[in-house]
C-alpha positions as CSV (number, residue, x, y, z in Angstrom):
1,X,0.0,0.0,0.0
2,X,0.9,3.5,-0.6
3,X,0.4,6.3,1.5
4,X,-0.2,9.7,-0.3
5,X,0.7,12.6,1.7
6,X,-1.8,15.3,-0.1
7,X,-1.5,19.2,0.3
8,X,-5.4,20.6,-0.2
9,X,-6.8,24.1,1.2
10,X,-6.2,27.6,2.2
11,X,-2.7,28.8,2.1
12,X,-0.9,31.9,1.8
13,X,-1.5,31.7,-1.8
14,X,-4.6,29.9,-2.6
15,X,-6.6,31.7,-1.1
16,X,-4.5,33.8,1.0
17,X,-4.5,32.7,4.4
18,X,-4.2,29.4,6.6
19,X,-7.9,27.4,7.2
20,X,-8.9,28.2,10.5
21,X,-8.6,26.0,13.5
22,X,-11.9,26.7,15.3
23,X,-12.6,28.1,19.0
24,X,-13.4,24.4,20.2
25,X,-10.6,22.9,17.8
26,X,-12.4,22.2,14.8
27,X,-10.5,21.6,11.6
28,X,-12.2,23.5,9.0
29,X,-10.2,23.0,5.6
30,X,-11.3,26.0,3.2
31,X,-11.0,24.6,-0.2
32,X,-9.3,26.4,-2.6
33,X,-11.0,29.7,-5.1
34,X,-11.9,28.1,-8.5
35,X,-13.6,30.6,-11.3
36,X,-14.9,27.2,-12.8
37,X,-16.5,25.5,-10.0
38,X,-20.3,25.6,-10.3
39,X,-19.9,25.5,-6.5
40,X,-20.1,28.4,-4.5
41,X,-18.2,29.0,-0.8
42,X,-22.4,30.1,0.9
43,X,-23.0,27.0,-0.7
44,X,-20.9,24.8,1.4
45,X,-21.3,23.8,5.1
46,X,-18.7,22.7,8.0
47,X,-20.8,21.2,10.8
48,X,-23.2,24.1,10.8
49,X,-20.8,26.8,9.8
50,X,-21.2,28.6,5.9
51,X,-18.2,28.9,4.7
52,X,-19.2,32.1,2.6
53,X,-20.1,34.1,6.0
54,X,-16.8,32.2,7.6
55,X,-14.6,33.4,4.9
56,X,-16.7,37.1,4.8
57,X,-16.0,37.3,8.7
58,X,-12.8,35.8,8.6
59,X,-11.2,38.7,6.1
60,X,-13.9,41.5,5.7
61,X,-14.9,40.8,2.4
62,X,-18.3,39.6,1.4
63,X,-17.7,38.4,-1.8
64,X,-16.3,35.1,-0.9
65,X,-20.2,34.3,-0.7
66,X,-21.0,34.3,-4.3
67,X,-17.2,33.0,-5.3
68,X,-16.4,29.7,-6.8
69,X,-15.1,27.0,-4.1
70,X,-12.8,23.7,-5.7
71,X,-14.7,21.3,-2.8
72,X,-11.9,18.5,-3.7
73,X,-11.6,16.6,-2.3
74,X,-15.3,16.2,-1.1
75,X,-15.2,14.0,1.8
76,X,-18.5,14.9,4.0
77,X,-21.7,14.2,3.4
78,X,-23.3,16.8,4.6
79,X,-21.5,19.6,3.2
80,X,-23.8,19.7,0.3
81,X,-27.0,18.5,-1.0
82,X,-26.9,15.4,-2.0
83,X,-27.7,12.7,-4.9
84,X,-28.5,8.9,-4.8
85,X,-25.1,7.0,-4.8
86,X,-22.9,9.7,-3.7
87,X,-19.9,8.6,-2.2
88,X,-16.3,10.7,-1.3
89,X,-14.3,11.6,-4.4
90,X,-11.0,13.3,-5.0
91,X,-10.2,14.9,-8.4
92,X,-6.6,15.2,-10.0
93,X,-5.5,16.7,-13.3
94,X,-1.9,18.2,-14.6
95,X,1.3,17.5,-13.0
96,X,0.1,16.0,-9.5
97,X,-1.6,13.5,-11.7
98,X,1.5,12.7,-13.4
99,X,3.1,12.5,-10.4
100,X,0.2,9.9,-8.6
101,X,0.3,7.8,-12.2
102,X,4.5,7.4,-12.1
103,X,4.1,6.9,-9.0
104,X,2.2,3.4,-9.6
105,X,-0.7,4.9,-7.0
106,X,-3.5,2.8,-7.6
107,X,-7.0,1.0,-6.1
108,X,-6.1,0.2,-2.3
109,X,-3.7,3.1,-1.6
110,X,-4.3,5.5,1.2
111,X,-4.8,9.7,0.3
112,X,-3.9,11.4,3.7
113,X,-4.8,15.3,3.5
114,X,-2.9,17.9,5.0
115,X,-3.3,21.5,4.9
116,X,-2.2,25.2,6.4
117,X,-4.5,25.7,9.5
118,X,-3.8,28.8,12.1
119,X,-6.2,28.9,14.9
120,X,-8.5,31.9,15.5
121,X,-10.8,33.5,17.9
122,X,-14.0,35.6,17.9
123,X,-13.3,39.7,17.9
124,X,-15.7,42.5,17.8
125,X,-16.4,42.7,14.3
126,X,-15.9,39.0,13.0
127,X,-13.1,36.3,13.4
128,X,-9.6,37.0,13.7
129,X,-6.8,35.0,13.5
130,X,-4.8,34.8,17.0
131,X,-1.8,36.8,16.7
132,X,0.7,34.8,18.4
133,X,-0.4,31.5,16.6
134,X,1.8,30.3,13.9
135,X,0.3,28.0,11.0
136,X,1.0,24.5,10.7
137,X,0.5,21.9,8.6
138,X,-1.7,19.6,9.5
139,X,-3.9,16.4,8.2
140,X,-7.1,16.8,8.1
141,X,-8.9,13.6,6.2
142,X,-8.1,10.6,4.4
143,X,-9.4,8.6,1.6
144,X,-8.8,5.2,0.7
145,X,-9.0,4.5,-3.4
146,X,-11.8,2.4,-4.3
147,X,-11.9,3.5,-8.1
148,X,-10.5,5.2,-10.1
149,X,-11.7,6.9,-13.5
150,X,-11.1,9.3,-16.1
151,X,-13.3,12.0,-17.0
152,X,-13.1,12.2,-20.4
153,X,-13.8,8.4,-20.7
154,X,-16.7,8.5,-18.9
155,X,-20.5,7.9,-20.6
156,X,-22.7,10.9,-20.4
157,X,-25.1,9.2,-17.9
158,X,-21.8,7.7,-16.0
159,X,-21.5,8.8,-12.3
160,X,-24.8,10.9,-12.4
161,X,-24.7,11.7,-8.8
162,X,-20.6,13.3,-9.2
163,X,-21.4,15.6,-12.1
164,X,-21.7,18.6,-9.4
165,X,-17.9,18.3,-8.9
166,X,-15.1,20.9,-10.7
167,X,-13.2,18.4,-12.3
168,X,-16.6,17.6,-14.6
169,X,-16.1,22.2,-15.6
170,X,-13.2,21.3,-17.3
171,X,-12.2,21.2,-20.5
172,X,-10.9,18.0,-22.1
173,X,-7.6,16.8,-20.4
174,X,-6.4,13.3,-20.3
175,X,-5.1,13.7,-17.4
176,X,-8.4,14.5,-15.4
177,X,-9.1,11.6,-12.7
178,X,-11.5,11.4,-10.2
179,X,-10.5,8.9,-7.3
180,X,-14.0,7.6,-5.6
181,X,-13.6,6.3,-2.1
182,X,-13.8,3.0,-0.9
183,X,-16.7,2.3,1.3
184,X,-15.0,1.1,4.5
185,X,-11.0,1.7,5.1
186,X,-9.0,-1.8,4.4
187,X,-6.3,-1.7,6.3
188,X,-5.0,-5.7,8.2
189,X,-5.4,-5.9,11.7
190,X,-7.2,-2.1,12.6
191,X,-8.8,-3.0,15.3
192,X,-11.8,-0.5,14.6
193,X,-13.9,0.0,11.8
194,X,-13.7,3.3,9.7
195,X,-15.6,4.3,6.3
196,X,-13.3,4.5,3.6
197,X,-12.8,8.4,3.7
198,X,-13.5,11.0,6.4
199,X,-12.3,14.0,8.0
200,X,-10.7,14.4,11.8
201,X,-13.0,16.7,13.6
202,X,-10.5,18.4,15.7
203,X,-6.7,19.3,15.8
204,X,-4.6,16.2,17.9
205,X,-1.0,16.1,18.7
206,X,-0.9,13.1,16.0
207,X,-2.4,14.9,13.3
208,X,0.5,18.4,13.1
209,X,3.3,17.5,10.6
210,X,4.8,20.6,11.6
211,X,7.3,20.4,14.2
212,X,6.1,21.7,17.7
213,X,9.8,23.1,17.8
214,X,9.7,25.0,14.7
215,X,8.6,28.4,13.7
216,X,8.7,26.8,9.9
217,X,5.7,25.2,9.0
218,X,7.3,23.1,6.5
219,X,9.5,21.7,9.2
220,X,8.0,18.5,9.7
221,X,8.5,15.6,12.1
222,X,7.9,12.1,10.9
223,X,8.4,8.8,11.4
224,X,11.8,7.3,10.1
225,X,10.6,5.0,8.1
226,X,9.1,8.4,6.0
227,X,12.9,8.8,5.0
228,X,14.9,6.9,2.6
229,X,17.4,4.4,3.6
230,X,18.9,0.5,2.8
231,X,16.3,-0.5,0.4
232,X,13.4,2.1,0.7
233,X,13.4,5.5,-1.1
234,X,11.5,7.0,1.1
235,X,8.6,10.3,0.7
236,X,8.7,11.3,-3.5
237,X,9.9,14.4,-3.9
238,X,11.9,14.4,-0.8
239,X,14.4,11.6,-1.6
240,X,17.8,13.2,-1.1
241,X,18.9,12.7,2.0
242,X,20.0,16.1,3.0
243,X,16.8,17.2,3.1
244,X,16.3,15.0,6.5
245,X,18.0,14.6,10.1
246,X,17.3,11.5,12.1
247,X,16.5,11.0,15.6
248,X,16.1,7.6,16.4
249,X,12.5,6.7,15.6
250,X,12.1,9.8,14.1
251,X,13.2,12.2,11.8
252,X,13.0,15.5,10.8
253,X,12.4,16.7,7.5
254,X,12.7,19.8,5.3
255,X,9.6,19.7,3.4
256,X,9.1,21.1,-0.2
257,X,7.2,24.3,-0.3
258,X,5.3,23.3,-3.3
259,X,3.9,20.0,-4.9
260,X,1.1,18.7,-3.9
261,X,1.3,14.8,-3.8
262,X,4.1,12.9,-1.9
263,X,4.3,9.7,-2.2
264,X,5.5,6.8,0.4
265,X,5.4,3.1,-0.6
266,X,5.2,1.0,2.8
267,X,5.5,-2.3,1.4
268,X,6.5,-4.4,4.0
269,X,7.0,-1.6,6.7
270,X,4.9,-3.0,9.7
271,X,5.1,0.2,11.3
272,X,3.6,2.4,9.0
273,X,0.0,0.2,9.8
274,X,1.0,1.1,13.1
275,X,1.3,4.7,12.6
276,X,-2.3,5.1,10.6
277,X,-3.9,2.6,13.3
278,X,-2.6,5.5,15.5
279,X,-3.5,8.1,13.9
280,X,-6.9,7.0,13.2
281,X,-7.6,7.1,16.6
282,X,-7.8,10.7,16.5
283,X,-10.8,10.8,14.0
């Protein structure tokens, strides 16, 4: 299995700003502006919350209400009305699906989200981001593959109930994919049951990437077996070596400030089921 370490959301430029960490510790991942999207941010809700007046409060500008939202991936049910048959979907087009295809990721493999969050607090005329928070990166959902397609293969009446998502606005591209969840996570020996993509409700220890040391979010701290070593290559795009510092168990990583799919093959690496069993728990 391959875990797919996936950067989606607000950040200082897409968008312009972290996704806010919530007074109670909510993670609310903003997806990213999109012109094309048929789907708009007052159209979209977090557990009660519109994310047009969020976003309006948030930075003093109303017209995030009317603007287009890229909701991808789309991972909870009740952030839109919904169709028969609708399950969680991610869509991937360009480069990053270059990347996911020579990268051999394929039916089984794990999607973990991460994203910029910075917590914030309620002020006088809205929400405002607490000052001496820094952001970090932090994952935020999961989805295991169940199928995959391509768009522009698809039948007309194919997938009726996804034809609301952005990747169906574009224009032909060969390389548009849409990944469709499984519908309950497959992983040996986790000892709970989970559905085969969801989000983690609020910020845990187990969830931040960043370091709690660092005043960098892209400093992260990891697992070792994240790294590459005797017979691994270790996280795609961070495969030279100088790029990490270990510490027993652990290492440390300089993480690149753009991509957005980073790729980890654990075959055979007991300890990476150990790690997602673990981090599971925090959902």
């Amino acid at each position: 299995m391959r875990i797919i370490l996936s950067r989606k959301g607000f950040d200082s430029s897409a968008g312009g700003c972290p996704s806010p960490i919530l007074p109670d510790g909510r993670l609310c991942s903003l997806p990213i502006p999109d012109d094309r999207s048929p789907i708009t941010y007052s159209s979209v809700d977090f557990d009660g919350v519109n994310l047009g007046e969020l976003l309006a409060l948030l930075t003093g500008d109303g017209a995030w209400h009317g603007s287009g939202a890229h909701l991808d991936p789309d991972l909870r049910a009740d952030a839109l009305p919904r169709s028969p048959g609708w399950k969680p979907l991610l869509g991937q087009s360009g480069s990053a699906q270059g990347h996911l295809r020579n990268e051999s990721v394929t039916v089984g493999d794990l999607f973990l989200f991460f994203g910029s969050f910075r917590p914030i607090q309620q002020a006088a005329d809205g929400w405002r981001f607490i000052p001496d928070q820094m952001p970090r990166h932090v994952i935020w959902g999961w989805l295991q593959v169940g199928e995959i397609l391509k768009v522009d293969e698809l039948p007309s009446d194919a997938v009726a109930w996804a034809r609301y998502h952005p990747h169906f606005a574009y224009g032909e591209d060969p390389s548009n994919t849409l990944y469709l969840a499984t519908e309950r996570l497959n992983l040996d020996q986790l000892a709970r049951e989970f559905p085969g993509a969801g989000t983690f409700r609020s910020v845990d220890e187990r969830l931040v990437l960043t370091a709690p040391e660092s005043r960098l979010q892209t400093r992260w701290k990891l697992p070792a077996f994240f790294a590459p070593g005797a017979g691994r290559e270790g996280l795609s795009f961070h495969r030279n070596r100088s790029r990490w510092t270990m510490e027993g168990n652990r290492c440390l990583l300089n993480s690149a400030f753009r991509g957005q799919e980073f790729v980890l093959d654990t075959a055979g690496c007991g300890l990476a089921l150990d790690w997602l069993i673990d981090l599971l728990a925090a959902a």
